[in-house]
C-alpha positions in Angstrom: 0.0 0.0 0.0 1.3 3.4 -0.8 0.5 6.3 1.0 2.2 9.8 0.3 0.6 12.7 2.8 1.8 16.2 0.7 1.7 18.5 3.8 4.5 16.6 5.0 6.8 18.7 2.8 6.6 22.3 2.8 5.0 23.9 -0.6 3.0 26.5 -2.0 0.0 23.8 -1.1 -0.1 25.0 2.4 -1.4 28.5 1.4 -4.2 27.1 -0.4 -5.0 24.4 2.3 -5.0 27.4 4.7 -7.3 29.4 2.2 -9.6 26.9 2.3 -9.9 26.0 5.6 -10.2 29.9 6.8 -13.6 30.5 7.8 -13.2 33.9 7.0 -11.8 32.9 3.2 -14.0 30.7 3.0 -16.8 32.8 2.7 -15.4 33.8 -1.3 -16.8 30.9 -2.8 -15.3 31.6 -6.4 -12.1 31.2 -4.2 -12.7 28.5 -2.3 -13.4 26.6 -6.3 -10.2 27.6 -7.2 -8.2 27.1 -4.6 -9.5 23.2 -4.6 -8.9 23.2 -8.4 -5.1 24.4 -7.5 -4.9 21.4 -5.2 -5.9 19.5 -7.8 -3.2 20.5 -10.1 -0.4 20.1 -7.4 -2.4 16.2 -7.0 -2.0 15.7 -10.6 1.3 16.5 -10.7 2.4 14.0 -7.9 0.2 11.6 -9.1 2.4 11.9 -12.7 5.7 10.4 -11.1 4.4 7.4 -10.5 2.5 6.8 -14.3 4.3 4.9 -16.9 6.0 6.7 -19.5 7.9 5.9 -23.1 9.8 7.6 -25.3 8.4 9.8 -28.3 10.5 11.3 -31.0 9.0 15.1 -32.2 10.2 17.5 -34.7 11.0 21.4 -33.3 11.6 23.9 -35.7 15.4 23.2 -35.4 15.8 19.7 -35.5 14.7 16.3 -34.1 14.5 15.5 -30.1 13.3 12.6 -28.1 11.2 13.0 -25.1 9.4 11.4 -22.4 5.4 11.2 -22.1 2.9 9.4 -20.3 2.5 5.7 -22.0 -1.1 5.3 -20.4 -4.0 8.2 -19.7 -5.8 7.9 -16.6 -9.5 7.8 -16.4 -10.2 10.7 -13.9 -13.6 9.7 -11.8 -15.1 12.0 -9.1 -17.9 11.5 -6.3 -20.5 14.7 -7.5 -20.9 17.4 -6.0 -18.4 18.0 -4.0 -15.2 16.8 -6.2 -15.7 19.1 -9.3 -13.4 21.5 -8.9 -11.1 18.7 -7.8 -11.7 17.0 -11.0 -11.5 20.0 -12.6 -7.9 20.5 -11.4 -6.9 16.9 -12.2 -8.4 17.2 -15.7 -6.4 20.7 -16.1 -2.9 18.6 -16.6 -4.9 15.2 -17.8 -6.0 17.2 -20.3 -6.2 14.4 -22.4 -8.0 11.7 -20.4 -11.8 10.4 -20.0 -14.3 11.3 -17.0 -16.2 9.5 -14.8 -19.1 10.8 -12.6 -20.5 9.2 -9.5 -23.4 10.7 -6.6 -22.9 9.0 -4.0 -24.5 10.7 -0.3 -25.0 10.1 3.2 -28.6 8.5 4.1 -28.9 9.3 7.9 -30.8 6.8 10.3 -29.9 8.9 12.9 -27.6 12.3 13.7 -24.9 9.6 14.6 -25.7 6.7 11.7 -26.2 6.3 8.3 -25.7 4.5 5.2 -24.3 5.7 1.8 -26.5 6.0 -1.5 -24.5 5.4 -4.8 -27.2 7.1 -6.9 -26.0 7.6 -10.8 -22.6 7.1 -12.1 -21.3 7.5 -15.7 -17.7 6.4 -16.5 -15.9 4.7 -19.6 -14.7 1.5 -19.3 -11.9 0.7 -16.5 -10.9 -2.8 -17.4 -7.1 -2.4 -17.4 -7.3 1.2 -17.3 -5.4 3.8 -14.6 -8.3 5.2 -12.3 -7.8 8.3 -10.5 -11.0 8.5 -8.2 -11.3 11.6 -6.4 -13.3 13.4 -3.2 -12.4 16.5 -1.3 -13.0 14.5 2.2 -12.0 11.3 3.1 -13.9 11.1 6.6 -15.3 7.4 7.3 -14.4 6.2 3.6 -17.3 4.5 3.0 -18.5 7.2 0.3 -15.0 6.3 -1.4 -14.7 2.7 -1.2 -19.0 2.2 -2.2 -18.0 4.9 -5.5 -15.7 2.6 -6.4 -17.3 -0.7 -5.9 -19.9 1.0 -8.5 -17.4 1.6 -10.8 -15.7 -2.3 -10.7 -19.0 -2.4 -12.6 -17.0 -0.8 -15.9 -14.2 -3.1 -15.8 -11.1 -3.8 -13.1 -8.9 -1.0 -13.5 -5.3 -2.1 -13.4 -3.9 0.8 -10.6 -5.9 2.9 -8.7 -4.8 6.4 -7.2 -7.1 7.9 -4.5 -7.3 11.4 -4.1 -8.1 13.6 -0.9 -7.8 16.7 0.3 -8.7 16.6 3.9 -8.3 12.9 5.0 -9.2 11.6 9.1 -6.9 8.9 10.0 -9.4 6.5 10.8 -11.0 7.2 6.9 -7.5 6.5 6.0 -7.2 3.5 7.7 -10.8 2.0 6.4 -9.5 2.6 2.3 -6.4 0.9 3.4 -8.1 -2.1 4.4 -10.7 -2.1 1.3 -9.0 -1.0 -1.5 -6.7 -3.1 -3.2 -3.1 -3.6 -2.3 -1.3 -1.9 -5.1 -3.6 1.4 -4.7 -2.0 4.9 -4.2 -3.6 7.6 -1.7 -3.1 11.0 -1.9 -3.8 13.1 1.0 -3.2 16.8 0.7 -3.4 17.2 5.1 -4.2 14.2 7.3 -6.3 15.3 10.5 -6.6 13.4 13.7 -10.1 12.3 14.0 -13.4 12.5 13.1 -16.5 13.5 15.7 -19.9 12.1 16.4 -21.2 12.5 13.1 -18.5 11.4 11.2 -16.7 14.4 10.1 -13.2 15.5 9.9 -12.3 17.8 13.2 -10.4 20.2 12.2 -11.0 19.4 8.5 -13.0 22.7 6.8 -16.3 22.4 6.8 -18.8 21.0 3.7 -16.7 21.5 1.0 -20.2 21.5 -1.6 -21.6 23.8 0.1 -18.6 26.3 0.8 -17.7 25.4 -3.2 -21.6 25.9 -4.7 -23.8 27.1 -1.7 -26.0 24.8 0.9 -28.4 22.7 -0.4 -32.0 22.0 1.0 
């Protein structure tokens, strides 16, 4: 299992993780959009290192060179609504991959308990492919690993990269244990725990509603 936490080295990605957890900043939501969007470009970029990559002759306007490029495109899939602006920053340096869509939400019991709802999804096929599947918040990781049990519908991708911004370490812990050996997670900033209701303390809030305003 391979785990890689990005706050652990200093970067440009702690301003925009302290932008977005802010309360204050927080209240620009056009920032708040972008700021995840930026996170997903420093993700994307990680993320690259460990992709496969072969050599590709091209002609400049001087004379012939050789360079390295990615051998396989990821399929980028992200848990609605939350994750677009994620996505959005993944699919910024993937420019030239396919999209998957999945709403998946929490069905409360009670204000301690509930159940998650994989509603709609639309994806390519996966069989053999590189997944990238994406969520702002990793709290419990049941939304994470039931999105991607939906998509083992489309075929058994061959590598699978997780990507989170705010992750709990007992979320963290739960993927671990589900997802299959070989998977990548990418954490942005891993907090210590979660509360009563499942969500991240000191995580940031509800990152679709600080991204596209509360819902009913």
């Amino acid at each position: 299992m391979n785990v890689h936490i990005l706050n652990e080295k200093n970067s440009i990605l702690n301003e925009f993780l302290k932008e977005i957890r802010d309360e204050n900043i927080q209240k620009n939501q056009f920032l708040f959009q972008k700021n995840l969007e930026r996170i997903g470009n420093i993700m994307a970029y990680e993320i690259s290192k460990q992709l496969e990559y072969q050599k590709e002759e091209i002609k400049t306007p001087l004379a012939n060179c050789n360079v390295n490029v990615i051998k396989q495109q990821p399929v980028l899939a992200t848990i609605l609504r939350a994750g677009l602006p994620l996505h959005i920053g993944l699919n910024q340096f993937f420019d030239k991959s396919q999209s998957g869509f999945i709403s998946a939400y929490r069905k409360n019991s009670s204000p301690t308990e509930f159940e998650i709802i994989v509603q709609y999804k639309a994806a390519p096929s996966l069989e053999n492919e590189i997944l990238i599947l994406s969520d702002p918040m990793l709290a419990s990781g049941n939304s994470m690993f039931a999105s991607y049990e939906a998509l083992l519908k489309h075929g058994t991708p061959k590598q699978t990269h997780v990507a989170a911004i705010i992750g709990s370490k007992e979320g963290l812990d739960y993927v671990i244990k589900q997802f299959p050996k070989n998977t990548h997670f990418w954490i942005a900033a891993l907090d210590e725990q979660l509360n009563e209701k499942s969500y991240i303390v000191p995580g940031l809030g509800d990152a679709g509603d600080l991204a596209y305003g509360s819902k009913l």
